[in-house]
C-alpha positions as a Python dict, from the first residue, in 0.01 Angstrom:
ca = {
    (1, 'X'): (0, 0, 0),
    (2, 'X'): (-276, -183, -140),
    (3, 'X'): (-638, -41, -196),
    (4, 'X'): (-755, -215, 83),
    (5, 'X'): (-537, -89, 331),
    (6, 'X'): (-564, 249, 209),
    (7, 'X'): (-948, 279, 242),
    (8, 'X'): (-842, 255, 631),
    (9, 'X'): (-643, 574, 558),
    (10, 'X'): (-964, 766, 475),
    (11, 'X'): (-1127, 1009, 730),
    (12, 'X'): (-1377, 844, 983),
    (13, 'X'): (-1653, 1056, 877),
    (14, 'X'): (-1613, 885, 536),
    (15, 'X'): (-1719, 536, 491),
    (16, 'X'): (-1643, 292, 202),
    (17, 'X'): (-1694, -87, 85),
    (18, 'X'): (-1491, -239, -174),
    (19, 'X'): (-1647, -554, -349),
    (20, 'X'): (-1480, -763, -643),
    (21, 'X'): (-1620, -981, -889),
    (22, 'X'): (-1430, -1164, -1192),
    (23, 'X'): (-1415, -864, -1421),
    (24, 'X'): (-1430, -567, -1181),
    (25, 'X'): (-1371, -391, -842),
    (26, 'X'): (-1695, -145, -734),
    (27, 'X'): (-1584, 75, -467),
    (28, 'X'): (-1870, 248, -288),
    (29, 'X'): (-1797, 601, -98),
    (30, 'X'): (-2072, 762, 89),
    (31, 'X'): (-2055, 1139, 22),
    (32, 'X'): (-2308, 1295, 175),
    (33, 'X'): (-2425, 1585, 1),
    (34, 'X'): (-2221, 1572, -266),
    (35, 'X'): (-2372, 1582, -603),
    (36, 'X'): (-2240, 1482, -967),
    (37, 'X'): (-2122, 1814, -1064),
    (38, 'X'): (-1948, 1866, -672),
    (39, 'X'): (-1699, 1532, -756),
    (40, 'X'): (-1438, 1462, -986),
    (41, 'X'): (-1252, 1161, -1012),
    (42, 'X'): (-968, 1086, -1173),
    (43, 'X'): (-701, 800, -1259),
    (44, 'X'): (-291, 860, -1303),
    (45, 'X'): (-43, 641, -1324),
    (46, 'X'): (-229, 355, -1126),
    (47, 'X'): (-348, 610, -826),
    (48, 'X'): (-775, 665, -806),
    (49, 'X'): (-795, 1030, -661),
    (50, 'X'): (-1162, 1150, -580),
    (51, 'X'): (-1228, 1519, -429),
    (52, 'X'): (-1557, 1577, -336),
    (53, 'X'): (-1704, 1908, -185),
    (54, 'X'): (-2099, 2008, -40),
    (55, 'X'): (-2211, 2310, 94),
    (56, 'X'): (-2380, 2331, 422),
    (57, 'X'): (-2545, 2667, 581),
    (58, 'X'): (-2649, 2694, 913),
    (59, 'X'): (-3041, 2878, 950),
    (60, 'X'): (-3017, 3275, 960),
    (61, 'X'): (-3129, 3208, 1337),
    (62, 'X'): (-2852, 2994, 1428),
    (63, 'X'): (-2460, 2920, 1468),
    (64, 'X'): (-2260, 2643, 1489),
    (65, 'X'): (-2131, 2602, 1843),
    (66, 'X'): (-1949, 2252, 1655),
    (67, 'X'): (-1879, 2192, 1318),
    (68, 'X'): (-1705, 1897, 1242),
    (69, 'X'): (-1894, 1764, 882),
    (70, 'X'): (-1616, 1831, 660),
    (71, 'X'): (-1725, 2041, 311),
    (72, 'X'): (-1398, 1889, 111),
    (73, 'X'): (-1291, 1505, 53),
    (74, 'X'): (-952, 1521, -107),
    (75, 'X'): (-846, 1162, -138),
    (76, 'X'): (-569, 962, -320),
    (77, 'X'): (-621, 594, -287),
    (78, 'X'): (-377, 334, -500),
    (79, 'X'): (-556, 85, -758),
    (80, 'X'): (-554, -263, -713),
    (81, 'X'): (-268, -406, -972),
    (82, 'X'): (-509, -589, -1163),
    (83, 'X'): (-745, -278, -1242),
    (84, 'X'): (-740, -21, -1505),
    (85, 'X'): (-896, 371, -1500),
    (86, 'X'): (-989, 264, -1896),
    (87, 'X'): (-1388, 163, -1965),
    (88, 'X'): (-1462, 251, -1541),
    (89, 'X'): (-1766, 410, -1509),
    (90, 'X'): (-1914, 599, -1162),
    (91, 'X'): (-2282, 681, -1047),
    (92, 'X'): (-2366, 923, -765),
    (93, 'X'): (-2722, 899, -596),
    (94, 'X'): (-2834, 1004, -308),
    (95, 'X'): (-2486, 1111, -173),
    (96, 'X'): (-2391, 741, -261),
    (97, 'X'): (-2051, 733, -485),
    (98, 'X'): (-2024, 404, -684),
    (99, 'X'): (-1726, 390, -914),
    (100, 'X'): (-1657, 61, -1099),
    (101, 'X'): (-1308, -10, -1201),
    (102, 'X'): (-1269, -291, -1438),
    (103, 'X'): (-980, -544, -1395),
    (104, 'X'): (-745, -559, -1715),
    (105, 'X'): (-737, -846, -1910),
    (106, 'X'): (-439, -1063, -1880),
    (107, 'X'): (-297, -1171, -2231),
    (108, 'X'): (-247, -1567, -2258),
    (109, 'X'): (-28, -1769, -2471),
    (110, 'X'): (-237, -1940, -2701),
    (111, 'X'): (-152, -2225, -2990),
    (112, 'X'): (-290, -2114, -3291),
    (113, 'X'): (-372, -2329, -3528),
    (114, 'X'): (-212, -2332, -3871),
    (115, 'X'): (-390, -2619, -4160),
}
């Protein structure tokens, strides 16, 4: 399963965009009430896995007849073939996860020159 495809796995109440350029892939997450020291990400053996948790308290004068916002995002998504955990970089603000996963750099043959 490719990254793509997997975002499509991920709960409705979380929504993602995946965007490519020549040297990277930036995958966006909105996590709502999540803050930098609430997520962790991680990258093994060519699987992204991000777990996210926010608290949430109803007031002292009410209860929650529904609660269906989710505290916990536990997710395990596969990285594209061409991208690498090394040198990625993430930014949270305002509940907005942006993790940027560069692409690895494909070795050439080259003639080198010899005088």
């Amino acid at each position: 399963m490719h990254l793509r495809e997997a975002l499509g796995d991920l709960p409705e109440t979380v929504f993602a965009d995946l965007l490519e350029s020549e040297e990277a892939y930036l995958l966006v997450l909105d996590l709502p009430g999540a803050t930098a020291d609430t997520v962790d990400v991680t990258v093994t053996d060519g699987r992204l896995r991000v777990e996210a948790r926010r608290g949430k308290s109803a007031p002292p004068s009410f209860r929650y007849l529904t609660e269906e916002r989710s505290l916990f995002l536990d997710a395990e998504l596969p990285l594209p073939p061409d991208a690498t955990g090394a040198d990625a970089g993430g930014d949270l603000d305002r509940g907005v996860l942006t993790l940027r996963l560069p692409k690895t750099v494909e070795s050439h043959d080259e003639t080198i020159p010899v005088s």
